[in-house]
C-alpha positions as CSV (number, residue, x, y, z in Angstrom):
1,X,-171.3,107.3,18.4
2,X,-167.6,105.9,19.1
3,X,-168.6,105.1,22.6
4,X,-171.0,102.8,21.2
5,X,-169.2,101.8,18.5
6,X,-168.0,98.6,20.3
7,X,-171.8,97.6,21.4
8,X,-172.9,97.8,18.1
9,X,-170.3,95.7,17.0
10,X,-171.0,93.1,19.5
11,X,-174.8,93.0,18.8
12,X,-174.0,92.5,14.6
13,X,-172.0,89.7,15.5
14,X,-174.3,88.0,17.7
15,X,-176.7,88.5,15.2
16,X,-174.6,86.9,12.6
17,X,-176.4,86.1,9.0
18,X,-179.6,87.0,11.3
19,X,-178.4,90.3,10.7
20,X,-179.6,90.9,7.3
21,X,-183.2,91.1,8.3
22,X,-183.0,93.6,10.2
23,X,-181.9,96.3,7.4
24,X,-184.9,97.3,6.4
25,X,-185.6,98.5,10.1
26,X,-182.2,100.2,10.2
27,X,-183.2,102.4,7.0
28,X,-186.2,103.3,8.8
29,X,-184.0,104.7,11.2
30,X,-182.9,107.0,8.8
31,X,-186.3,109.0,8.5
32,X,-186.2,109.9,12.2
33,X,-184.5,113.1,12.7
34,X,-181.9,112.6,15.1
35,X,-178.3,112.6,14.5
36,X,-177.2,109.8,17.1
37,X,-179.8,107.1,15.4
38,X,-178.6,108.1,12.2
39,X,-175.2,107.7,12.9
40,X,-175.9,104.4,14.4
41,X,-177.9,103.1,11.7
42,X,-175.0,104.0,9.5
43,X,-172.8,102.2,11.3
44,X,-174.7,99.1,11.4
45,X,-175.0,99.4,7.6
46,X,-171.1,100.0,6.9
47,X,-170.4,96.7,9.1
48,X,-173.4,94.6,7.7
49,X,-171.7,95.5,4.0
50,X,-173.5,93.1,1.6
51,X,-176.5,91.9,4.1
52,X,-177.3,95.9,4.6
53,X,-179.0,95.9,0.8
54,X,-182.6,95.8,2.4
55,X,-181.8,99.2,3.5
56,X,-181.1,100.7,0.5
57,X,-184.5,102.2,-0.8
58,X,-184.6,104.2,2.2
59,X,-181.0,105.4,1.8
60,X,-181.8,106.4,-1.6
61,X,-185.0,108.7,0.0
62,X,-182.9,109.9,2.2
63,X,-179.9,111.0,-0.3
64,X,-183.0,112.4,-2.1
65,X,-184.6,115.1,0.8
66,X,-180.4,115.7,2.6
67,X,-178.2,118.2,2.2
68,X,-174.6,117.1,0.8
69,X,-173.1,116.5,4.5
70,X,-175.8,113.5,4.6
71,X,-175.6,113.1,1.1
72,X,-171.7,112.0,1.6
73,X,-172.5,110.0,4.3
74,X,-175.0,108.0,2.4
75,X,-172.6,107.3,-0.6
76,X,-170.1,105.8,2.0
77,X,-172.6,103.8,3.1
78,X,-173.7,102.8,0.1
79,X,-169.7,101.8,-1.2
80,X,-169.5,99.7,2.1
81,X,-172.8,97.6,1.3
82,X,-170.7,96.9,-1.6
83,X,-174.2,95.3,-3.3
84,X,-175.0,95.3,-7.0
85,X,-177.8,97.6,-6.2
86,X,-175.6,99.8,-4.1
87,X,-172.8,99.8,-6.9
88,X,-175.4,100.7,-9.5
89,X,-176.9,103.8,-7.5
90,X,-173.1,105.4,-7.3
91,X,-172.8,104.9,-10.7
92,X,-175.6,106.9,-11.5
93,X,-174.5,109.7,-8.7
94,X,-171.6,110.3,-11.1
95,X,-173.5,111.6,-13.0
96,X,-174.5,114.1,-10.5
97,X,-174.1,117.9,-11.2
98,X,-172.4,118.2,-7.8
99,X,-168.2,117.6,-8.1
100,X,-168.2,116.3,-4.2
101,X,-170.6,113.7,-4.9
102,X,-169.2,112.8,-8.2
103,X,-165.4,112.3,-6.7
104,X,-166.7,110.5,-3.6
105,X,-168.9,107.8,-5.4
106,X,-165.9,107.4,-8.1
107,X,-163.8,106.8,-5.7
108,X,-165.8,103.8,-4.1
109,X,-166.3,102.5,-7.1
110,X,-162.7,102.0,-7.9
């Protein structure tokens, strides 16, 4: 993913506000099952920030069906969309039964 880190980068700022409609696509990209697309997608999302909110019902499915590697990911991406929806789905994860998950959206929300 760091190779392409840079092209992705390039491609979001071309895109511009444009951007924004393209989240929905990019948390489809999180039902396929491959690590590379994923990682991608959450890239895109962590640099979109705000305009990344479209994505966010398929983030939550995919916290939903992940095991807590994914499920770590997702809250990061989720604290750098930085949204009002995205702030009020970590608050409910602390009230998760899982410490990691807890700590990790507590600490984005700070």
């Amino acid at each position: 993913m760091a190779a392409n880190a840079f092209g992705e980068k390039v491609v979001l700022e071309r895109l511009g506000s444009r951007a924004k409609t393209f989240a929905p696509a990019l948390g489809r990209l999180c039902a396929i099952d491959d690590g590379r697309a994923l990682s991608a997608a959450f890239y895109a999302m962590t640099m979109m920030g705000p305009d990344a909110d479209g994505a966010i019902p398929e983030l939550v499915l995919l916290f939903n069906r992940s095991g807590e590697a994914i499920r770590l990911r997702v809250i990061e991406v989720l604290g750098a969309i930085g949204s009002a929806r995205s702030q009020a789905i970590l608050k409910k994860i602390l009230k998760s039964s899982n410490a990691r998950l807890r700590d990790k959206a507590a600490k984005l929300l700070r």
